[in-house]
RORO-446432 format. One line per field, with one value per atom (N, C-alpha, C): residue number from 1; atom name; x, z, y. Coordinates in pm, 1 decimal. Atoms other than C-alpha are relative to their C-alpha. Layout:
n = (NUM, ...) $
atom = (CA, ...) $
X = (X, ...) $
Z = (Z, ...) $
Y = (Y, ...) $
! end
This chain:
n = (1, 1, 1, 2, 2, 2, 3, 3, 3, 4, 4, 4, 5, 5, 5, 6, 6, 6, 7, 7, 7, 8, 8, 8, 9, 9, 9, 10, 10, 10, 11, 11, 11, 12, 12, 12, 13, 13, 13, 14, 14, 14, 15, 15, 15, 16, 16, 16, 17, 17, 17, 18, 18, 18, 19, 19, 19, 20, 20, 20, 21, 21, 21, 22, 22, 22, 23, 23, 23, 24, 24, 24, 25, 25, 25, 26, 26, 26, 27, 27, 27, 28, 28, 28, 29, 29, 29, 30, 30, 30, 31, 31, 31, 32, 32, 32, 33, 33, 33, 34, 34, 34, 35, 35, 35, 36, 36, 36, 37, 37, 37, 38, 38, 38, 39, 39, 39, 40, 40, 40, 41, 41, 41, 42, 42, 42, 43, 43, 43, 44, 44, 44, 45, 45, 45, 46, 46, 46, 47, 47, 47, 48, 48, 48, 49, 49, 49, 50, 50, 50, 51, 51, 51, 52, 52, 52, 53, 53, 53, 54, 54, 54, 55, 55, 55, 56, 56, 56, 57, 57, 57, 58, 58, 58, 59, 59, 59, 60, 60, 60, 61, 61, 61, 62, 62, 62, 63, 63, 63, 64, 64, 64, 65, 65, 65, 66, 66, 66, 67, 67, 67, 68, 68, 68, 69, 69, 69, 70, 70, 70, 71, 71, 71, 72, 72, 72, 73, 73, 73, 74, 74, 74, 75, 75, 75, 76, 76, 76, 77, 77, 77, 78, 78, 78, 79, 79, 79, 80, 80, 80, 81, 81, 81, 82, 82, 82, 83, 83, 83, 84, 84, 84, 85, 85, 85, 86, 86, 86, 87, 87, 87) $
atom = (N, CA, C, N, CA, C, N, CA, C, N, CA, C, N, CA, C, N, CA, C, N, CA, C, N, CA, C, N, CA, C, N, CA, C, N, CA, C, N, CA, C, N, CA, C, N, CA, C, N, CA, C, N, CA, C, N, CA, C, N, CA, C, N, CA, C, N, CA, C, N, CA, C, N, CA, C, N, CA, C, N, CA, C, N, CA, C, N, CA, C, N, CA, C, N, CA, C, N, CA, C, N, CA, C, N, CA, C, N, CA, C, N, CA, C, N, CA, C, N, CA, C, N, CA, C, N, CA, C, N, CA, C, N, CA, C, N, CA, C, N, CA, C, N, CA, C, N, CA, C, N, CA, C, N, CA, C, N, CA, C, N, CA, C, N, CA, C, N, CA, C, N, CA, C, N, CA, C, N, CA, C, N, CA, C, N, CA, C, N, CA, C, N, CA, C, N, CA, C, N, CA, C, N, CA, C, N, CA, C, N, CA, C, N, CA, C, N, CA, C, N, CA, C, N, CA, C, N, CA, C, N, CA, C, N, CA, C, N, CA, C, N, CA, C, N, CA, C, N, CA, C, N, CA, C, N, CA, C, N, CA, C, N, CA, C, N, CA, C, N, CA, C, N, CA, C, N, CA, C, N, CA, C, N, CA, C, N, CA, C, N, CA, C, N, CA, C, N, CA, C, N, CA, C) $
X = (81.3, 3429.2, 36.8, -39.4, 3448.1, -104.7, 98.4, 3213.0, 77.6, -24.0, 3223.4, -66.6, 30.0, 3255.8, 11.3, 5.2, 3189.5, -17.5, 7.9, 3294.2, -25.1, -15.8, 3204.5, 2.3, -6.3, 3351.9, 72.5, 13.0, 3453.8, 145.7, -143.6, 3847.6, 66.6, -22.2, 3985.5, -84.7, 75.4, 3705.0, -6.9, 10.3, 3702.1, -66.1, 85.3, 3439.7, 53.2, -68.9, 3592.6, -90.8, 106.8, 3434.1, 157.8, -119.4, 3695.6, -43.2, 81.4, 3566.9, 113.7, -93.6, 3719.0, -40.9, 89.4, 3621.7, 112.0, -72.8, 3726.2, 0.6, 48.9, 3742.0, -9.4, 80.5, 3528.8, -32.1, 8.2, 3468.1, -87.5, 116.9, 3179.5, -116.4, 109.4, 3048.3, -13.7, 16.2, 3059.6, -106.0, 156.5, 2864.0, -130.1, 114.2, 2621.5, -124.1, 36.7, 2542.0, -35.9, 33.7, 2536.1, 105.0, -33.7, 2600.2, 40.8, -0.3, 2535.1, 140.6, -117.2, 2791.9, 137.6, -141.0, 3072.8, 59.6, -20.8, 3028.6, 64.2, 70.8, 2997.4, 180.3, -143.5, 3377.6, 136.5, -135.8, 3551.6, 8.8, 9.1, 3430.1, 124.0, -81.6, 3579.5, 146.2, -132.5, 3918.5, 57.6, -92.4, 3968.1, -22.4, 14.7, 3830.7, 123.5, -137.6, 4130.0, 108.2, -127.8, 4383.7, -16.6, -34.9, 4264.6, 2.4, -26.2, 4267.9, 160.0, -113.3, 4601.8, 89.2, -35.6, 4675.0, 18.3, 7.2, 4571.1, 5.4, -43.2, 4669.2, -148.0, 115.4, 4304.0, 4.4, -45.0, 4237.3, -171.3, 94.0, 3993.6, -150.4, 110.1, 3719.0, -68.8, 30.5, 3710.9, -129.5, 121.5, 3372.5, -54.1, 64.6, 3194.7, -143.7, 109.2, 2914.2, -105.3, 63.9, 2800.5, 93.2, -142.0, 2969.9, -173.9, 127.3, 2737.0, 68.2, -88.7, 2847.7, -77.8, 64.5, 2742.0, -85.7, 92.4, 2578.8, -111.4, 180.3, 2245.8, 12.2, 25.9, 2316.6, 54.1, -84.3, 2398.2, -1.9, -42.1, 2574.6, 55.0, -142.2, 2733.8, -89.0, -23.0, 2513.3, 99.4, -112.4, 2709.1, 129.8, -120.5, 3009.6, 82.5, -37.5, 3001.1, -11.8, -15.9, 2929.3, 100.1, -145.1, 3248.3, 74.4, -147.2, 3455.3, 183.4, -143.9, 3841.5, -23.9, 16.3, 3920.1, 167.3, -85.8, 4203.9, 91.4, -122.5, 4516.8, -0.9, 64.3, 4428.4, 144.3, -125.4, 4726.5, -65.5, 36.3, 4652.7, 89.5, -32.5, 4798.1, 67.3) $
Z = (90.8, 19873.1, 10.9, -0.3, 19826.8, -43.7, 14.0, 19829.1, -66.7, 60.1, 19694.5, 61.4, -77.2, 19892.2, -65.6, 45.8, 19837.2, 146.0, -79.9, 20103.3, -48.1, 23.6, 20064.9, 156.9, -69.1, 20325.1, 19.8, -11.4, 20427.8, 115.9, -60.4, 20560.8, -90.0, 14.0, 20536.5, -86.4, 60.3, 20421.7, -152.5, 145.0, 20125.3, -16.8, -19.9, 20032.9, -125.9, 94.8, 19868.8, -49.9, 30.0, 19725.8, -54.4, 49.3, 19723.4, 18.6, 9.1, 19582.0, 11.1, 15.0, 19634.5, 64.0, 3.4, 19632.8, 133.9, -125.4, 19972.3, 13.1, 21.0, 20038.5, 211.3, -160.5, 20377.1, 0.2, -2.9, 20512.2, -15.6, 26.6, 20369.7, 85.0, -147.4, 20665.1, 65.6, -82.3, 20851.6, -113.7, 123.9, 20513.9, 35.9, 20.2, 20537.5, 144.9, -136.4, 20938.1, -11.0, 6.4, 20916.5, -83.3, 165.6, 20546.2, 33.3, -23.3, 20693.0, 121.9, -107.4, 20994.8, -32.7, 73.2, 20818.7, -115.3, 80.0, 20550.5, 67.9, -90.6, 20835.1, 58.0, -51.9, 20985.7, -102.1, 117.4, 20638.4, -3.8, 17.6, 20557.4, 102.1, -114.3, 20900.1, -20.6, 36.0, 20866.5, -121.8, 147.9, 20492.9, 63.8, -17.6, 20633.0, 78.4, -62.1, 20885.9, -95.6, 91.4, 20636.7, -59.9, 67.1, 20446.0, 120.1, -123.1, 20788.2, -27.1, -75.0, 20832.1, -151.8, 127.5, 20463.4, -65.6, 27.1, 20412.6, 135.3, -68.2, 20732.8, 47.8, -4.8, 20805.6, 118.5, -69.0, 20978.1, 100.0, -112.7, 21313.1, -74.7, 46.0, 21034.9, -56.3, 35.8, 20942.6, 26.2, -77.4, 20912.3, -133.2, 141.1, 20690.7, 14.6, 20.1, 20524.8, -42.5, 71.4, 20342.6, -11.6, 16.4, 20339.7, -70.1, 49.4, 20100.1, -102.7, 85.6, 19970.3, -82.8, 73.1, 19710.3, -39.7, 41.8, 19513.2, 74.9, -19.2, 19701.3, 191.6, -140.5, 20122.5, 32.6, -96.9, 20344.4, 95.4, -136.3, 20619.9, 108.2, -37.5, 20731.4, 148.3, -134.2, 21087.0, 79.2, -77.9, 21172.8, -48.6, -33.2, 21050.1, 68.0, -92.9, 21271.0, 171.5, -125.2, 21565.8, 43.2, -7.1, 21481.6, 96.8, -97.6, 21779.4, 15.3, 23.1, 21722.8, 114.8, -124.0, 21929.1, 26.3, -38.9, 22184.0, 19.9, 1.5, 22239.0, 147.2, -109.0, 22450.1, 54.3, -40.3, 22650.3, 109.9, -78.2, 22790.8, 71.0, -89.0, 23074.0, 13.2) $
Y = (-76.8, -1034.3, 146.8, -136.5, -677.1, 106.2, -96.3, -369.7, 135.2, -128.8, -23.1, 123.2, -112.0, 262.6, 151.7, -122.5, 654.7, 56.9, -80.2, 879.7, 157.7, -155.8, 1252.5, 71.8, -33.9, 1456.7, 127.0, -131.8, 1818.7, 10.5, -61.8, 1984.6, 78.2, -108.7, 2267.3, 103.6, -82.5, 2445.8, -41.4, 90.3, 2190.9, -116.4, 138.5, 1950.6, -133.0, 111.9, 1597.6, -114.3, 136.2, 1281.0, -114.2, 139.4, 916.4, -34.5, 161.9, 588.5, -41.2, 141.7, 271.2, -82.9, 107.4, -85.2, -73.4, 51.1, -271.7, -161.6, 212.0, -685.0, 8.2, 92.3, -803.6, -113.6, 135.4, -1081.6, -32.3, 37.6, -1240.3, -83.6, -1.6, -1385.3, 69.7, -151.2, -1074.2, 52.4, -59.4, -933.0, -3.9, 53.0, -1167.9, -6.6, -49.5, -1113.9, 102.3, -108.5, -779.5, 96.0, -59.3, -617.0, 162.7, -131.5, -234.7, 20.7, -14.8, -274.0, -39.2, 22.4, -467.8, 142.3, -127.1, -160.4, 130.0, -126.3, 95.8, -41.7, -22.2, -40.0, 1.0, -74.7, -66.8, 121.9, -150.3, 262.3, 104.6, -108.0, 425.6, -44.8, 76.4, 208.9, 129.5, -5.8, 356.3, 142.1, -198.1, 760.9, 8.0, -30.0, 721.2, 14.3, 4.3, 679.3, 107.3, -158.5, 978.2, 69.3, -93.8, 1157.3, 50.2, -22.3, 1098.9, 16.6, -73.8, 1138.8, 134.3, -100.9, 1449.0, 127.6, -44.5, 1551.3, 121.8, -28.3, 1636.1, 155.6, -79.7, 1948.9, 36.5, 21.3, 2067.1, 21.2, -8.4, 2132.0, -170.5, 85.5, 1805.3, -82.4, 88.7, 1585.0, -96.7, 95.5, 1291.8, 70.6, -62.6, 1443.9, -152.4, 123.6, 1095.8, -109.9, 121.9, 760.3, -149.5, 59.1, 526.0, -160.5, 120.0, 114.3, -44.4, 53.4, -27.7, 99.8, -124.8, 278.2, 32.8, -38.0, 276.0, 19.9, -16.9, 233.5, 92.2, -107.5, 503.5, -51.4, 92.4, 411.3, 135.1, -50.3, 739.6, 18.5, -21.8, 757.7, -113.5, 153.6, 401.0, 49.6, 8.7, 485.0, 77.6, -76.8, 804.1, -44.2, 9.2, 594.5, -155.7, 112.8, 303.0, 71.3, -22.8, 321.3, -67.8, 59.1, 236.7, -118.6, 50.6, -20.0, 26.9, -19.1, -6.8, -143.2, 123.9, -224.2, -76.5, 77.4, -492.4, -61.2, 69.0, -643.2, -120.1, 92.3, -987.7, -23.7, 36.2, -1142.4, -153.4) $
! end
């Protein structure tokens, strides 16, 4: 399935707004709708990070799916995860 995201967020002393519609996993959705939202969201803000070559002002002001939820305290507290090396 797929949701619809609106980030508005703030670099180089410039405030932006990018939509775009994402595909999750619909059982993850359906568990928890706000948290599956809350790690697309951060996923797609990295890419503009590193897109726009983001700079130390950088910050999400609002990150909101599906026209009506705000999600942006969760998607300020998504932690990457690290590279696991098994054994």
């Amino acid at each position: 399935m797929k949701i619809n995201i609106k980030v508005y967020l703030h670099s180089k002393s410039t405030k932006f707004l990018q939509t775009g519609s994402f595909p999750v996993m619909k059982s993850d959705f359906k568990k928890d709708p706000d948290w599956t939202a809350a790690i697309a969201a951060y996923e797609w803000i990295q890419q503009i990070k590193r897109s726009i070559a983001a700079s130390d002002d950088f910050r999400i002001d609002q990150v909101i799916y599906n026209g009506e939820n705000d999600i942006t305290e969760l998607v300020k507290k998504v932690v990457p995860k690290k590279n696991i090396v098994l054994n």
